[in-house]
N, C-alpha and C positions, 0 to 999 in steps of 0.2 A: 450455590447462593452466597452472597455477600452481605453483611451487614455494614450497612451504611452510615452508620454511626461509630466504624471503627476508629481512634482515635488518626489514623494515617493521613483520613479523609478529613479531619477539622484540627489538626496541631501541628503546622509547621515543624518542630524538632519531631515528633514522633516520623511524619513523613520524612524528613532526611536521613533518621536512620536506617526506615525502614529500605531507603534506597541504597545505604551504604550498606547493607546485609547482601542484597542481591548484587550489587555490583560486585562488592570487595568482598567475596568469599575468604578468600586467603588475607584480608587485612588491606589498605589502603592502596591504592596503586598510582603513583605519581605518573599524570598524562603528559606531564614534558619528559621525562626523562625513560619512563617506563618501569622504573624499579617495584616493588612489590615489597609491603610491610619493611618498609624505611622509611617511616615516617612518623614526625612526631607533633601531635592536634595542640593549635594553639589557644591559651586558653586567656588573654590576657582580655583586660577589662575593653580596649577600643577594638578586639579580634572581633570580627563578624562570625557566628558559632557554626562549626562543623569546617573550618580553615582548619588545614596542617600543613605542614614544613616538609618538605625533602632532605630529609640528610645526605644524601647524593648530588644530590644539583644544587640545593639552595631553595631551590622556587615552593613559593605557595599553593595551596588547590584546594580546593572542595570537590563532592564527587557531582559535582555538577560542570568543572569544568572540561573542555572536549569532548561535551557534550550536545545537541539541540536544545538543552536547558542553560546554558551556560548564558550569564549577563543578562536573564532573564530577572525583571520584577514582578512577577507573579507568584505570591505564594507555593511552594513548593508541596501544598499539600492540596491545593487546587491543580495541580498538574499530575497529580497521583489519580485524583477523584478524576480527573479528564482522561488519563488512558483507560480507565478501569469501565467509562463511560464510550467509550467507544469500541474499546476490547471485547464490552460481552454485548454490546448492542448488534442483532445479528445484521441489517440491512444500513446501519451504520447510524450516526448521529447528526443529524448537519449544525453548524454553526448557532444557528438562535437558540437550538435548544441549549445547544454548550452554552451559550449565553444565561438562558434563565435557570438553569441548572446552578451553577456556578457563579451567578452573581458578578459576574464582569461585564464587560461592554461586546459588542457584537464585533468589532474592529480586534479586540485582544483575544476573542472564543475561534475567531477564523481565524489570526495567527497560531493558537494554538490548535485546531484543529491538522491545520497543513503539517505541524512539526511531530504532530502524534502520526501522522503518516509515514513521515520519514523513518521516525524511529521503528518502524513496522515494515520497510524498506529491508530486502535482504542483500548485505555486502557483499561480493563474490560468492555468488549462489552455486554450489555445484548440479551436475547435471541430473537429471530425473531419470527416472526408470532403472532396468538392468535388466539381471536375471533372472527369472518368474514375474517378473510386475509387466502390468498391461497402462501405457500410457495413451491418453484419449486430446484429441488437436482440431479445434475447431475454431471459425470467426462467425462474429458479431460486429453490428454496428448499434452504435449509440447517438443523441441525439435529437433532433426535429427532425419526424417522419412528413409533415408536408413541408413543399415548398410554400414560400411566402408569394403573396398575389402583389402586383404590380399596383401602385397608383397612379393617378390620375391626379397631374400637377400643373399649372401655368406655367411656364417659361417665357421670358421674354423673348419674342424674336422667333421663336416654336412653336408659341400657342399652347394648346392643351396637349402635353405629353405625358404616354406610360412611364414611370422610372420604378426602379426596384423591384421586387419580386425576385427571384431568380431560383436556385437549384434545391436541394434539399441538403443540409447538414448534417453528411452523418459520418461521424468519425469512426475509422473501422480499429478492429481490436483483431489480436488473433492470440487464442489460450490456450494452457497446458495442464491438463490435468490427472496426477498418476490418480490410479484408482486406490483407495485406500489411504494415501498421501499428500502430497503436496500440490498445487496450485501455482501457476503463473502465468499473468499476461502481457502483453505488447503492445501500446499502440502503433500502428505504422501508416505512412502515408496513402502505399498501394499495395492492393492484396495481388500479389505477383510471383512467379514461382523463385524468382531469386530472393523476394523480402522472406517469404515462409519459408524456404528452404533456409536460408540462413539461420532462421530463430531454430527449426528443430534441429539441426546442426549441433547448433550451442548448448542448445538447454535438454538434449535430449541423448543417456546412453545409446549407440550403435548396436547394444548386443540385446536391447530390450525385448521381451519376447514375443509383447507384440503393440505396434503401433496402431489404433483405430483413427480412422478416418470418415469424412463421408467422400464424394467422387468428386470433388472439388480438381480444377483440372490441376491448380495450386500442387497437390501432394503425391501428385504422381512420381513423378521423375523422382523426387528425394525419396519418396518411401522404399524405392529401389535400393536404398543404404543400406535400409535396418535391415534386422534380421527377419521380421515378420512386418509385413503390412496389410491391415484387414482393411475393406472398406463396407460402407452402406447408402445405397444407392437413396435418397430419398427422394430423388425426382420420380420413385417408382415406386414411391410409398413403401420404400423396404425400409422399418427399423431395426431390426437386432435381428439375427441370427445366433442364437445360444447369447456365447459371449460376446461377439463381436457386433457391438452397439455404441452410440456418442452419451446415452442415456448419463452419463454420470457429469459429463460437462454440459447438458443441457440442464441439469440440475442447477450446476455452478454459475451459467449464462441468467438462470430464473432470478437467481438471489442478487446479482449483480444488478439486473436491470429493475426489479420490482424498490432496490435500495435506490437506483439514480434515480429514477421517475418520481417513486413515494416521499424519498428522504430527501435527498440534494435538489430533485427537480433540475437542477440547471449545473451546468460545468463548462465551462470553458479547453478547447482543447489543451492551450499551455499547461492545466494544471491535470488532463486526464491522466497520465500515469499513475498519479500520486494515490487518484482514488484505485488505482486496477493495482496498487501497492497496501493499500489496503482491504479491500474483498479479496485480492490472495493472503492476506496476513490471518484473517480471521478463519479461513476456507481452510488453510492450510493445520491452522490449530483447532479444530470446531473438535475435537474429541477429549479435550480436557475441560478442565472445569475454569470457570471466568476469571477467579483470583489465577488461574497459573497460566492463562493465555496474558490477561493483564502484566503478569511479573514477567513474560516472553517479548512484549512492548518495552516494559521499560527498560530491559537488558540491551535492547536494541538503539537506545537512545548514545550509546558510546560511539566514537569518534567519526560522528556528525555536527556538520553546522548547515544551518539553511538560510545562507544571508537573503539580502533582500536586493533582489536584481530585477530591472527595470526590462530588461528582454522581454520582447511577448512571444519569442518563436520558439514553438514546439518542437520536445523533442520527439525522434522517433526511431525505430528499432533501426 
């Protein structure tokens, strides 16, 4: 439990420092140059507070710069209270709430929402599983389960024509979850044996002891890699066989989908990774306590930027 009325949460300096404890363990650490406690806080009357000096290179910083905070006007201690709010919120927080929570505008609570993402984003993630750990691989779609119905429009020169309606929108996902551990997902275009093959490839020890599945035609051929691959047939209503069950990622699939449907309601695909970056960031830490999942965000906020790009195409595994 957190107390909300910690000073972090209402006083800009006190939130800065509290950032520069967690960042700067060892003392200040200059993002241009890299040096570490070489540095000396400027204190002069037109200094902006929490600015130091590199004695190494020259250059200025705060530990906000090279950052996702960085040349942000946002209270620095509204961006403490905003990870802390989505870090221990389990099904996550959508935007309006950030908004009435925090007293900004709904245009600045979705920008900050996106960047508490990132920060929760893992940089060169190594692989899951190994030696005794049991890793569990399954997909989902997310989405509009009906299709939309067509209408009935005048056209010139046609008359009354059907237009629109068309397919269902569902964006597929495919996840990784050790037992006991960590969480990750993917979106990808098509669930195909070379897209899945590839992700458990990368994201997944070879000596792991044992890969679960269900009998998706997908994980055949790759499961022949690992060292162990179990599966469970459920087109024959088999769930679990002792251990060898999906039960622990159908868990991680519940929380995932009950949070887009209940909380976000709506996503668009361009931004779905960002959210499958956060339901693994939370999923992954759900065994500590909220302030230390919270201080796990904000440590992650270093050398990211999330500019703002006009692209609408999706990325995907």
């Amino acid at each position: 439990m957190v107390d909300i009325t910690n000073p972090i949460f209402t006083d800009v300096n006190k939130a800065r420092k509290h950032l520069e404890t967690l960042l700067w363990a060892d003392g200040p650490v200059c993002p241009h140059c890299g040096t570490v406690d070489e540095a000396t806080k400027l204190k002069g009357k037109s200094t902006r507070p929490g600015v130091y000096k590199c004695r190494a290179c020259s250059k200025p910083f705060s530990v906000t710069v090279g950052t996702v905070l960085e040349r942000s006007k946002i209270p620095l201690n509204k961006w403490v209270l905003g990870f802390h709010l989505m870090a221990s919120s389990k099904k996550g927080m959508s935007a309006h709430q950030l908004h009435r929570n925090l007293g900004v505008t709904y245009k600045t609570a979705w920008f900050m929402a996106h960047r508490i993402r990132e920060a929760m984003r893992e940089i060169d993630p190594t692989p899951m599983g190994g030696g005794g750990k049991t890793v569990e691989a399954d997909e989902t779609f997310i989405g509009n389960t009906k299709a939309s119905k067509p209408k009935t429009v005048f056209i010139s020169g046609k008359g009354w024509t059907k237009v629109g309606g068309g397919a269902h929108q569902r964006f597929k996902v495919v996840s990784l979850v050790e037992r006991g551990g960590r969480a990750r997902s993917v979106h990808v275009r098509a669930l195909t044996t070379n897209s899945v093959g590839s992700i458990l490839r990368r994201n997944v020890v070879r000596k792991t002891t044992a890969l679960v599945t269900d009998k998706a035609h997908h994980y055949t051929a790759v499961g022949r890699e690992f060292a162990s691959h179990e599966s469970v047939d459920h087109g024959k209503f088999e769930w679990g066989r002792g251990i060898v069950h999906t039960n622990t990622i159908e868990g991680f699939f519940s929380i995932f989908k009950r949070g887009m449907r209940g909380v976000y309601q709506h996503c668009s695909e361009a931004h779905l990774q960002r959210y499958l970056h956060e339901f693994d960031f939370r999923y992954t830490h759900c065994k500590i306590t909220d302030t230390e999942r919270t201080g796990e965000a904000l440590k992650g906020i270093v050398g990211k930027r999330l500019m703002y790009l006009p692209a609408k195409e999706a990325s995907y595994a």
